[in-house]
SELOLO-279371 format. One record per residue (C-alpha): x, y, z. Coordinates in steps of 0.02 Angstrom, whole numbers, padded with zeros to 5 digits, always signed. Layout:
N
XYZ;...
***
This chain:
511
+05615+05994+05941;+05448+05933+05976;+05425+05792+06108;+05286+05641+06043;+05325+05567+06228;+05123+05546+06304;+05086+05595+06472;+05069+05450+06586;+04900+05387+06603;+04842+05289+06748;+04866+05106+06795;+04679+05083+06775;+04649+05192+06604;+04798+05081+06540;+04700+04906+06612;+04557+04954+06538;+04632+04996+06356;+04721+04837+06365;+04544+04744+06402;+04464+04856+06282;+04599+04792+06143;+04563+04583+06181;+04371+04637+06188;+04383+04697+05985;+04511+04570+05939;+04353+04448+06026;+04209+04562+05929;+04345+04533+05758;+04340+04357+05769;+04163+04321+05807;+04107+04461+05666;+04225+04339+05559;+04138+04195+05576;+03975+04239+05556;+04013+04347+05398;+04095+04179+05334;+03955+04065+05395;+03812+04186+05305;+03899+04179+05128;+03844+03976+05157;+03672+04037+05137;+03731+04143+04971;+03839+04268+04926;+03702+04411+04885;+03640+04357+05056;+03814+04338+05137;+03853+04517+05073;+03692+04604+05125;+03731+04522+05288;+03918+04574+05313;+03900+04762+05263;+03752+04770+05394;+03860+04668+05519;+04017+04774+05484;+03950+04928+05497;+03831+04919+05643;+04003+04876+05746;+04090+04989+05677;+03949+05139+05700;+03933+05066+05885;+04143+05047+05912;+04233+05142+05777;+04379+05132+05861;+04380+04945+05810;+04411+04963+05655;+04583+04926+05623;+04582+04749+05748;+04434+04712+05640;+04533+04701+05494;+04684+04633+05568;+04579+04465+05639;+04491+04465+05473;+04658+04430+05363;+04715+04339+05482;+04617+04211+05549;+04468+04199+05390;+04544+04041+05349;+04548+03932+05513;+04353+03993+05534;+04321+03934+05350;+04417+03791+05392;+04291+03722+05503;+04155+03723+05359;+04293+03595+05247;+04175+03450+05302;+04009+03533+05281;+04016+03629+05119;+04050+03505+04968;+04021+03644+04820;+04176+03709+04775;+04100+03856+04726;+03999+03900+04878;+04176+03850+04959;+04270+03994+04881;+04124+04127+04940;+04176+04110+05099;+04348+04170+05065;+04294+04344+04997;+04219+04390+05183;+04357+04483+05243;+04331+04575+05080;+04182+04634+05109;+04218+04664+05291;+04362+04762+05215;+04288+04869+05065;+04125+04904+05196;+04258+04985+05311;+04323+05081+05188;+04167+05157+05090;+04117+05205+05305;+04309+05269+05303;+04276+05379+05137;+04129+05444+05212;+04202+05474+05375;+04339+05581+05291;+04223+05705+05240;+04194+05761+05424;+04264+05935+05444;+04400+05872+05576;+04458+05739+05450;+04483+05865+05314;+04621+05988+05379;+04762+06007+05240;+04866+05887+05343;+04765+05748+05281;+04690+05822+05139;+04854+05778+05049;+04852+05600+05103;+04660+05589+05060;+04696+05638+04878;+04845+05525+04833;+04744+05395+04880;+04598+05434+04803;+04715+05457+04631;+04787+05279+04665;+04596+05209+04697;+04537+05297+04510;+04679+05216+04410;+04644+05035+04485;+04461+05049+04447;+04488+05115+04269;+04603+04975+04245;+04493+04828+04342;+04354+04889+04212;+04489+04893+04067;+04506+04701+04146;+04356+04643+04142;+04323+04708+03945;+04493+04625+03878;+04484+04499+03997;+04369+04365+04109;+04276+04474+04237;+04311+04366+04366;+04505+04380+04365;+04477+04575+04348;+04377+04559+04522;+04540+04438+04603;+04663+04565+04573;+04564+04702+04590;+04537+04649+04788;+04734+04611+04796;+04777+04790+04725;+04645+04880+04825;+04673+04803+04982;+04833+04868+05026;+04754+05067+05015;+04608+05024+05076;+04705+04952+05238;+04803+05139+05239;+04647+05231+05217;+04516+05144+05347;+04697+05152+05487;+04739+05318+05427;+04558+05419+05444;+04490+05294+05602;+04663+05340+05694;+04648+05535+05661;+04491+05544+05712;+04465+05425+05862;+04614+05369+05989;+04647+05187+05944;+04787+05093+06014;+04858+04973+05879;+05014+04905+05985;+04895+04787+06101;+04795+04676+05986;+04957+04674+05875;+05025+04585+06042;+04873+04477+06080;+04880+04428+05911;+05063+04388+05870;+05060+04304+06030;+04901+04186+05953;+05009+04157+05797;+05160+04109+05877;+05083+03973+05982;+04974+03921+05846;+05129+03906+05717;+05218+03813+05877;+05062+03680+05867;+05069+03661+05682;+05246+03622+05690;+05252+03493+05824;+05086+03415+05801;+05048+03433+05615;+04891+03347+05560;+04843+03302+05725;+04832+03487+05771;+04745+03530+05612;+04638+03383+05601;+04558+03474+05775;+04463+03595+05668;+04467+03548+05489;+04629+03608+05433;+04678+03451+05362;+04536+03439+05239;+04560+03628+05207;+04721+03581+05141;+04684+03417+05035;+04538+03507+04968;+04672+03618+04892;+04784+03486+04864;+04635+03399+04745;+04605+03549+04646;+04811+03545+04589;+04789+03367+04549;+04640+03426+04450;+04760+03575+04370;+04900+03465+04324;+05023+03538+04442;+05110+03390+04517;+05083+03304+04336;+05198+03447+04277;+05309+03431+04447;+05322+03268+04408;+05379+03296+04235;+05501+03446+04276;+05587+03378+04437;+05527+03186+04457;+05464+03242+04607;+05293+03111+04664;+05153+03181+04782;+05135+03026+04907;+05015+03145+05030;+05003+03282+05109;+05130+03285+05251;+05225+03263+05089;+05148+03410+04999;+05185+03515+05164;+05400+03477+05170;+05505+03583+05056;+05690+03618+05039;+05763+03744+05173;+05712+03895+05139;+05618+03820+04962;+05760+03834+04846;+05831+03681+04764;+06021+03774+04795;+06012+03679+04976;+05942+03523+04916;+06047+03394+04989;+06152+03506+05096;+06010+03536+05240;+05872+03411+05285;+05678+03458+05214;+05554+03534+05318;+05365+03530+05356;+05311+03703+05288;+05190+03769+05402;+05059+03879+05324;+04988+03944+05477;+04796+03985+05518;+04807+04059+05327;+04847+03890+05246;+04983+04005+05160;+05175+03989+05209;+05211+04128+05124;+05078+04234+05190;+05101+04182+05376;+05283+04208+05361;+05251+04411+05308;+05127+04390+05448;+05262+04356+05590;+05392+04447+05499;+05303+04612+05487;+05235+04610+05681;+05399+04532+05738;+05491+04707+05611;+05338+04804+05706;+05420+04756+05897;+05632+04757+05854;+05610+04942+05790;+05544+04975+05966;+05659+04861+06066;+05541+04728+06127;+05642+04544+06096;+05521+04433+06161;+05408+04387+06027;+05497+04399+05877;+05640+04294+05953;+05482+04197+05977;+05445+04195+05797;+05614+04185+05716;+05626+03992+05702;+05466+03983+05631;+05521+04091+05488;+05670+04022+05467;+05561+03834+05459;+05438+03925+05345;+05591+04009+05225;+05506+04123+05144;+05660+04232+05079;+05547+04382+05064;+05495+04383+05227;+05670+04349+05315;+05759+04477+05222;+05631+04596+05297;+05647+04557+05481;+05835+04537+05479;+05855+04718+05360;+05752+04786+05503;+05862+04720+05649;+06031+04761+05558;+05930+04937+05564;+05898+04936+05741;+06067+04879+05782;+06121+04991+05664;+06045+05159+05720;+06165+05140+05880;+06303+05156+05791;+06309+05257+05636;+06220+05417+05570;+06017+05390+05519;+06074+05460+05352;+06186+05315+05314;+06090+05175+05400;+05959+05220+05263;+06063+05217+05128;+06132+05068+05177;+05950+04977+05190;+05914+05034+05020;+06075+04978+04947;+06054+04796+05048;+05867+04798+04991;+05885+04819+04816;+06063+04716+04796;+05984+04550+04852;+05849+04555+04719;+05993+04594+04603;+06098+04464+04645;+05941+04352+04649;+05915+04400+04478;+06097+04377+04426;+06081+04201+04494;+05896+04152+04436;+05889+04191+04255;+06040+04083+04202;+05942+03953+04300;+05781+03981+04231;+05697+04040+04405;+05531+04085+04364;+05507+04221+04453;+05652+04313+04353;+05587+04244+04196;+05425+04311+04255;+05493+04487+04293;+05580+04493+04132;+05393+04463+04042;+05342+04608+04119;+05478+04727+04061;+05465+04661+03889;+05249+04695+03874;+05272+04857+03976;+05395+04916+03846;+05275+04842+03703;+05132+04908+03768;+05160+05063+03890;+04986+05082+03920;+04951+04927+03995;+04824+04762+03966;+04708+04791+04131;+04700+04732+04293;+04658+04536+04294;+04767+04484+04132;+04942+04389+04201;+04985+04336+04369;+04977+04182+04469;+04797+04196+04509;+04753+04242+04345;+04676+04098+04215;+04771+04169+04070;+04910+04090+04163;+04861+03929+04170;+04956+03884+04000;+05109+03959+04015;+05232+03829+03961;+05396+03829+04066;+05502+03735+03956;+05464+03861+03823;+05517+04005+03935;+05665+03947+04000;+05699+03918+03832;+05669+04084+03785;+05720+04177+03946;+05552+04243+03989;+05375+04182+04010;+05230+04209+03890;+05139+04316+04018;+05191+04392+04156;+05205+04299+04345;+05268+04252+04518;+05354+04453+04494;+05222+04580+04585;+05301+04725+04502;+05298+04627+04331;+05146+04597+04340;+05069+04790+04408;+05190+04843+04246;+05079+04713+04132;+04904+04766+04191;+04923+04953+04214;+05067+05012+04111;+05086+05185+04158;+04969+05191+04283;+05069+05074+04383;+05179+05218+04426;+05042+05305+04520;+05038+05154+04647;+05245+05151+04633;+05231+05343+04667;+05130+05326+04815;+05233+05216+04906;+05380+05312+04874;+05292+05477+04916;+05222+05374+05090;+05413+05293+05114;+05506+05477+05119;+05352+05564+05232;+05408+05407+05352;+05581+05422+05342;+05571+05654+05372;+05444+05627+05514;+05563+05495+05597;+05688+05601+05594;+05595+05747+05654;+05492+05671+05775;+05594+05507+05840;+05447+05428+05820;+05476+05234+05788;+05332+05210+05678;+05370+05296+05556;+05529+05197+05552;+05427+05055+05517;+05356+05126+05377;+05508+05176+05292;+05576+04992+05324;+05434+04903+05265;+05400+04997+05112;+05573+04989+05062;+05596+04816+05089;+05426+04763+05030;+05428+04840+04899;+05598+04782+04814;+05545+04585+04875;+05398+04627+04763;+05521+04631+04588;+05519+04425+04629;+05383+04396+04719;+05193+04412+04690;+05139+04389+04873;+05240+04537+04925;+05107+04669+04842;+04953+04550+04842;+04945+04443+04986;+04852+04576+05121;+04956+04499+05253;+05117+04582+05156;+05091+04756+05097;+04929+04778+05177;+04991+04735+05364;+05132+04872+05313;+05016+05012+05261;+04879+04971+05390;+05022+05014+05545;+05101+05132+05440;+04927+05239+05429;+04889+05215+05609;+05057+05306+05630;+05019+05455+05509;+04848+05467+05593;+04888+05461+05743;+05030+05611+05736;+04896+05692+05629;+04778+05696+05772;+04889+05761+05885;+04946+05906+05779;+04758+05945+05773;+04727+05914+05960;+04894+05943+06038;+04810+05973+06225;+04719+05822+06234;+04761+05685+06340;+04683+05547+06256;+04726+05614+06090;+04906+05570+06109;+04973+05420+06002;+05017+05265+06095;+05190+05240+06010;+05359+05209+06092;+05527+05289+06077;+05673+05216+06048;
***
């Protein structure tokens, strides 16, 4: 069997990758805020001025790409954050969050193009280049099918939630087989940044956000519910009463009203995303990304923040992935990997089992999508349904727990994809499933712990996304995944193509 194991490079070579890696996470953040600070001026201008931005680094450093992205996604928010006091539009206010889009979708049209070079297209990658390019086709026929049934504007929302995750897989995938890019460093610089910035939120609170403008970040979104009627409705479903936003912030352990009463509330940190949810697949996936290659010390790190946060989603993913490293050690790979998918896909069963005699939305909203995907195979388009969709914003509860399913489908990412694409949603199904077994064969053959990650996040990720919207959508979820997951294909693509290269070897680690 073919050894992955790299030749060992020198104590300076490594010193100098390592301050390479802070030096793009550095270039990420400070191409961040000044694509965010130039959609202020407009958003034709702040375009123009983020592809030019984008691409002149990326021309310059290409081997930046994938931190670029990573510091993007992650940190956007905290930059825009500073602007809460500054910016009174609402409007202009939004812009700023589609930045990382465009830092994003600029990457990948330089990616598409870049794939096109003769030592991108070997038949290796060709393969990978295609599916992708299938999945890309279907979601812009059904984005313009969207945007024709629909309000153009919720075709464009879900179209950048849909795209995102293969665009993250493409950009990692063709940057990685073509330049040598070590991912494992800025993933540590930067889980080590949201670790101690989840620490702050959690002791400090407002004070700590208050520093930059997190604190009006928050109530600005706060207002807009208000404006929406959702704590009206809360008030009307639960008797619950919004007294601020510490308030706001505390939730039941782990958000489910099962533990009311039993365990105290806590303050739900959203991290420098403003999104508990998000942040929580954030520190999940880079805490998965470390057990599967034996290194403790930051995800023990991060465990009792997502266990504060409770974001079931997210915890079932990091604790599937340790019972997998633990596991590995003592039975056969065969039946550690059965055993994943059976635990996988029998907690969103027994989830279901409980939720729809309770009414739990996101069963009811799962059970919407069956029932249009078997009305309508072909699908509505990408844009109709959803949470961030406005055809959602009369669905009537009461009604659907009534009826045992909601008028539209939400809160259920694979309820949804069913809803907008139909049929087509099984090309996006297919590719994961296609990616998820490549993973799990090139594990085995290679013992290459990457790919281990791959096959554990898909998996996982993908059945959370049968309840759970942010699993497929949120970036910080599936896109995180795929972006490490294509690093890892490139990079064992590259050295297949340049197997007596030095610096052509992957920097991954054995276990």
């Amino acid at each position: 069997m073919k050894s992955t194991t790299s030749p060992a490079l020198p104590q300076s070579y490594r010193v100098e990758a390592g301050a390479l890696s802070l030096v793009y996470l550095l270039a990420g953040v400070a191409l961040t805020t000044l694509a965010v600070s130039s959609f202020i001026a407009s958003m034709p201008f702040g375009l123009v001025a983020t592809f030019l931005l984008t691409l002149g680094l990326v021309v310059l450093h290409p081997a930046s790409a994938l931190t670029i992205i990573l510091t993007s996604f992650a940190l956007q928010n905290v930059i825009i954050a500073t602007y809460s006091g500054l910016v009174s539009n609402d409007e202009v206010f939004d812009s700023l969050r589609g930045a990382n889009f465009a830092i994003l979708m600029t990457l990948y049209g330089a990616f598409i193009l870049a794939s096109f070079r003769r030592t991108a297209m070997t038949s290796h990658i060709r393969v990978w280049l295609l599916l992708s390019f299938a999945v890309l086709g279907v979601v812009c026929f059904y984005t313009a099918l969207g945007a024709v049934s629909g309000l153009p504007r919720d075709a464009i929302v879900y179209f950048r939630n849909t795209i995102s995750p293969l665009a993250c897989f493409h950009v990692a995938l063709v940057a990685t087989s073509l330049y040598k890019i070590d991912l494992r460093r800025p993933l540590t610089w930067l889980t080590i940044l949201l670790i101690s910035y989840g620490y702050l939120e959690l002791f400090f609170a407002f004070d700590f956000l208050g520093l930059f403008g997190g604190d009006l970040y928050i109530e600005r979104a706060m207002r807009r519910q208000f404006d929406t009627g959702v704590w009206e409705k809360a008030l009307q479903q639960t008797g619950y009463v919004y007294l601020g936003l510490h308030d706001a912030m505390t939730a039941n352990f782990f958000n489910t009203p099962y533990l009311a009463g039993l365990l105290p509330k806590v303050f739900r940190i959203g991290g420098p995303n403003f999104h508990p949810i998000s942040f929580a697949y954030l520190l999940s996936i880079t805490s998965t990304y470390f057990v599967l290659r034996n290194k403790w010390g930051l995800p023990l790190l991060a465990f009792p923040l997502m266990l504060i946060i409770g974001s079931k989603g997210a915890m079932i993913l990091f604790l599937l992935a340790l019972c997998v490293q633990i596991g590995l050690g003592v039975f056969p790979a065969r039946i550690v990997l059965v055993l994943l998918m059976m635990a996988a896909f029998s907690w969103i069963g027994l989830a279901i089992a409980i939720g729809y005699p309770g009414g739990d939305y996101h069963v009811l909203g799962f059970v919407s999508g069956l029932r249009e995907f078997a009305s309508n195979p072909f699908g509505h388009g990408i844009g109709l349904g959803g949470n961030l969709s406005s055809t959602t914003e009369h669905v009537d509860f009461d009604v659907a727990q009534a009826e045992g399913f909601t008028s539209v489908p939400i809160e259920s990412a694979v309820g949804v994809m069913l809803y907008q694409m139909g049929i087509g949603s099984f090309v996006f199904f297919g590719f994961l499933f296609v990616l998820a077994c490549t993973c799990w064969r090139l594990f085995r053959t290679m013992h290459n712990r990457g790919f281990l990650f791959g096959c554990v996040g898909i998996i996982v990720i993908s059945a959370n996304a049968v309840l759970q919207e942010e699993a497929f959508y949120s970036p910080l979820a599936l896109g995180l995944c795929l972006l490490i997951t294509g690093h890892t294909l490139g990079a064992h693509l590259r050295e297949q193509l340049q197997p007596n290269r030095v610096d052509a070897k992957p920097y991954v680690e054995k276990g």
